[in-house]
N, C-alpha and C positions, 0 to 999 in steps of 0.2 A: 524819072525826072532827076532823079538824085541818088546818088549810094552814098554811103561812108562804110566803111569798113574801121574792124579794131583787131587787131590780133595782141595777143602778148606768147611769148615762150618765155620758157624757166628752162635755166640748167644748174647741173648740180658742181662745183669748183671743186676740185682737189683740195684744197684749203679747206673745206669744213661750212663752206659759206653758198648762197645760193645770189646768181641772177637772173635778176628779171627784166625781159626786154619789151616793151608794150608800143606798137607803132599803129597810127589812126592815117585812113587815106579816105580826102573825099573827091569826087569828083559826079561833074553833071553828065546826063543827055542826050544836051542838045549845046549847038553852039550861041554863042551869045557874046554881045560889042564888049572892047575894054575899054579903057577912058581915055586910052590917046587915039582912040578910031578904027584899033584894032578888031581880032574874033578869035575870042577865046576857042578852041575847039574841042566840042564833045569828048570826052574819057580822058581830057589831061587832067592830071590831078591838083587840083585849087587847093588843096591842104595835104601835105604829107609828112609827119612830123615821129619821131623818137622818143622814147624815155626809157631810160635804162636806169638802174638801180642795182646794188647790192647787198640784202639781209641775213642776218645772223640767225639761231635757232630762235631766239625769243620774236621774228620779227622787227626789230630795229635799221632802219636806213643807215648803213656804213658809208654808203657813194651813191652820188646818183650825178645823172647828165640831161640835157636834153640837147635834140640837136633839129634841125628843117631840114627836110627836100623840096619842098614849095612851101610856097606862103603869099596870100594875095597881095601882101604891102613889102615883099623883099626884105630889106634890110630891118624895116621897123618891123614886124612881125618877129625877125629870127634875133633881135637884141636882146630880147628877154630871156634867151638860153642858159647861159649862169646862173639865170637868177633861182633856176631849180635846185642846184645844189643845196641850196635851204632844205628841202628835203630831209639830208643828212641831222639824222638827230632824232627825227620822228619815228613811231611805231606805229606801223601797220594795222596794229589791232587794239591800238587804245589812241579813241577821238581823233585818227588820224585825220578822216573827210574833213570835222570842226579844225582841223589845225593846218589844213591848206588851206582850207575857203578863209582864214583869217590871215596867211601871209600870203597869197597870189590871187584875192580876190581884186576887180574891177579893173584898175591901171596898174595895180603891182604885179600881175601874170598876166599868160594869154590863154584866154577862153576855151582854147582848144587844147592845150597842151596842158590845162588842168583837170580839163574833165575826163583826157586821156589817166590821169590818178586814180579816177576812182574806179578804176578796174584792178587796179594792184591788190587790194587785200585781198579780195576773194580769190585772186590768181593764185595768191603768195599760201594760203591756205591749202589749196589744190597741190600745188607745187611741195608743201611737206607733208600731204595726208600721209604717205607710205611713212615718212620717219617718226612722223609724233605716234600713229600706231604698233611703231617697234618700241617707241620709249613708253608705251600707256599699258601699263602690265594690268592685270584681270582685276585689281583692285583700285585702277585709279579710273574715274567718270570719265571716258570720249569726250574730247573739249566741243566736240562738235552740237552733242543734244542740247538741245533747247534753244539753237542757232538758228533754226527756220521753221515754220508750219510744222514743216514734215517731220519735222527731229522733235518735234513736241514729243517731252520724256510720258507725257498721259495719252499718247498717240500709239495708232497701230503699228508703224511704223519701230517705235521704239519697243513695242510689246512683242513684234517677233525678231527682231535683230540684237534687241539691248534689254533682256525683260529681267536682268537682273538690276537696273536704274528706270524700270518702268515705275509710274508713279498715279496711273490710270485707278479704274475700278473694274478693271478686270477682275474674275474671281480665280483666288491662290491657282488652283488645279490648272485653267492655265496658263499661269505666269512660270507656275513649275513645267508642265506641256514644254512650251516654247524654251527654256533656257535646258532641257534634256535634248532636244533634237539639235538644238546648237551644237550640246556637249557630243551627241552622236558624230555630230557630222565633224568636229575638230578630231574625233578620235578616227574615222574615216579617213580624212586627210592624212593624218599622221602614218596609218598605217599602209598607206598607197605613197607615200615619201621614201617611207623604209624598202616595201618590197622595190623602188625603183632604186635603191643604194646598190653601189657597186658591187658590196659586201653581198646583196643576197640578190642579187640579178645573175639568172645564167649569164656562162659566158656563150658571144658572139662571134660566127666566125668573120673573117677579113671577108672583104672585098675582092676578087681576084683582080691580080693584077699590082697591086698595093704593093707601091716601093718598100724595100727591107728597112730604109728608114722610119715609114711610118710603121710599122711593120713594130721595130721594136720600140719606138713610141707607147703604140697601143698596147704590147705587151707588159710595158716597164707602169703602164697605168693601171691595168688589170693588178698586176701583184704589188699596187701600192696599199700598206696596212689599211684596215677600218678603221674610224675613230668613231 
């Protein structure tokens, strides 16, 4: 009877800054009358709308947009687009939902292009797991436990992944278990990083055929030092 669809992407700027682009498509059906006697017809899209944004490492809104590709009322649906830029200001992850729903709640936003918002935090979270876990060295707390059910630091969950901010009643023996097979398997990894370094990888021969160019490419990177 009805779809909507949400997507968002994230990418990463050369500037140090991340965007986020979060676009909602709904469409029906079946066909059905418009109001000047027309028929709307099945899989055009009744709502297709943008939100783009720009945040910092802390999460904080630098720039945001919004923009229509349809909208049921034309002109008056897609007026309210500026008025997103408000945006700009807000953080992500403190009271952000409380601090839209109070500047584009009812006639000051459009219904749709705000509920398209509240997909951003958790996007915008996704989108820096890899970096916040290079900056969270073995002594600072995963910002993420105690963020959901699952992340419950008294949970299974956190007792084999994180059992050194486990906070359960598990018994010591194994909360030590779990944080040794961790330390196994980081020293694992490391040691299968190494044997695939240049430095202690046989060497490979070419390819036959292989232009002298790549040729001494391959070679000038073979006898590049280790570090």
């Amino acid at each position: 009877m009805h779809t909507r669809t949400i997507k968002v992407q994230s990418y990463a700027r050369e500037d140090g800054l991340w965007d986020l682009e979060a676009e909602l498509i709904d469409y029906k059906g079946y066909d059905f009358p418009t109001r000047n006697g027309g028929v709307f017809e099945a899989g055009r899209h009744v709502h297709h709308m943008h939100l783009r944004i720009t945040i910092d490492k802390t999460f904080e809104v630098l720039a945001a947009e919004a923009a229509y590709d349809a909208a049921p009322y034309g002109e008056q649906c897609t007026a309210i687009d500026v008025a997103y830029g408000d945006l700009v200001g807000m953080n992500l992850l403190k009271n952000f939902r409380n601090a839209v729903k109070e500047r584009f709640g009812r006639t000051a936003g459009c219904t749709h292009m705000t509920e398209l918002t509240n997909v951003l935090p958790t996007a915008a979270v996704q989108t820096m797991a890899n970096q916040r876990r290079l900056d969270t060295g073995r002594d600072k707390r995963p910002f993420q436990l105690d963020g959901c059910h699952a992340l419950d630091t008294a949970g299974a969950v956190a007792l084999q992944y994180y059992p050194r901010w486990y906070t359960g009643d598990a018994p010591q023996s194994e909360i030590d278990a779990a944080q040794a097979a961790l330390d196994a398997d980081a020293r694992a990894k490391a040691d299968a990083n190494r044997s695939d370094s240049p430095c202690t990888r046989a060497p490979q021969a070419q390819p036959a055929g292989q232009s002298p160019k790549l040729q001494k490419k391959a070679d000038s990177s073979a006898d590049a030092p280790c570090r």
